[in-house]
C-alpha positions in Angstrom: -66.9 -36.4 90.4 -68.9 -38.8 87.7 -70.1 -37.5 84.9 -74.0 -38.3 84.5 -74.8 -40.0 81.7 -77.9 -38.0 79.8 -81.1 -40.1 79.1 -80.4 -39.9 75.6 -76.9 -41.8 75.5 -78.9 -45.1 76.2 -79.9 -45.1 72.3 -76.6 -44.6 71.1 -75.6 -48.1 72.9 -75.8 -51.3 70.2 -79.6 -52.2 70.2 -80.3 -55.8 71.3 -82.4 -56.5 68.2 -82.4 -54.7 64.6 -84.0 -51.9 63.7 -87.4 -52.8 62.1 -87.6 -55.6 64.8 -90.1 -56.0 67.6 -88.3 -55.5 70.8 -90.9 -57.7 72.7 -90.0 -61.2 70.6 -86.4 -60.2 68.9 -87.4 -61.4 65.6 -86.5 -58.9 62.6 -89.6 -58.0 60.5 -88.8 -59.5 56.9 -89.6 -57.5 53.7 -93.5 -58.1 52.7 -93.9 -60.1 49.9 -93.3 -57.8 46.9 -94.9 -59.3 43.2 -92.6 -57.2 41.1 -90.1 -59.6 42.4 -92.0 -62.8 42.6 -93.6 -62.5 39.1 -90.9 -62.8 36.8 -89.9 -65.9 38.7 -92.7 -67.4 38.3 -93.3 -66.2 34.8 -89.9 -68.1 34.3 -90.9 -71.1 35.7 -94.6 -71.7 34.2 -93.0 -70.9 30.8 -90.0 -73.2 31.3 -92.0 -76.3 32.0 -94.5 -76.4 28.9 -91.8 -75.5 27.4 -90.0 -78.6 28.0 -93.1 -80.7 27.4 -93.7 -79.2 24.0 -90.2 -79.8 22.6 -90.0 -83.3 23.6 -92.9 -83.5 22.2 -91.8 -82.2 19.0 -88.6 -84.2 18.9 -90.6 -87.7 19.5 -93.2 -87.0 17.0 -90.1 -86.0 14.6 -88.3 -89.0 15.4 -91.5 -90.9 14.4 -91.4 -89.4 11.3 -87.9 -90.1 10.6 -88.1 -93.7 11.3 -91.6 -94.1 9.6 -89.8 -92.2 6.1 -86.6 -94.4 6.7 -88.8 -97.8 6.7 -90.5 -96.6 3.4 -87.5 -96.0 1.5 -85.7 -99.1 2.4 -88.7 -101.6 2.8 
């Protein structure tokens, strides 16, 4: 005789979609967008660009000054 399978043994099968997905359009949920993550990131980045701005900047206007200092003492 076959065994009956009980109603329950259908969830133990490999699901079709992830957990955490919507069955009706199989696409997994993703995680929300956290700012504890995202912040330092971007922190990074807005610091990183002025940053770069500032010491060029910095090394043209002290390159200006070099040759402006090197023309006085040899002219």
């Amino acid at each position: 005789m076959r065994s009956q399978t009980v109603p329950s043994s259908r969830h133990h099968r490999r699901r079709a979609w992830p957990y955490g997905a919507y069955s009706l359009h199989n696409v997994p949920t993703v995680r929300t967008i956290s700012f504890a993550r995202i912040l330092p990131k971007l922190a990074l980045k807005l610091v990183r660009i002025p940053a770069m701005f500032g010491a060029a900047t910095i090394g043209g206007l002290a390159y200006l000054q070099y040759q402006a200092t090197r023309e006085l003492l040899n002219g």
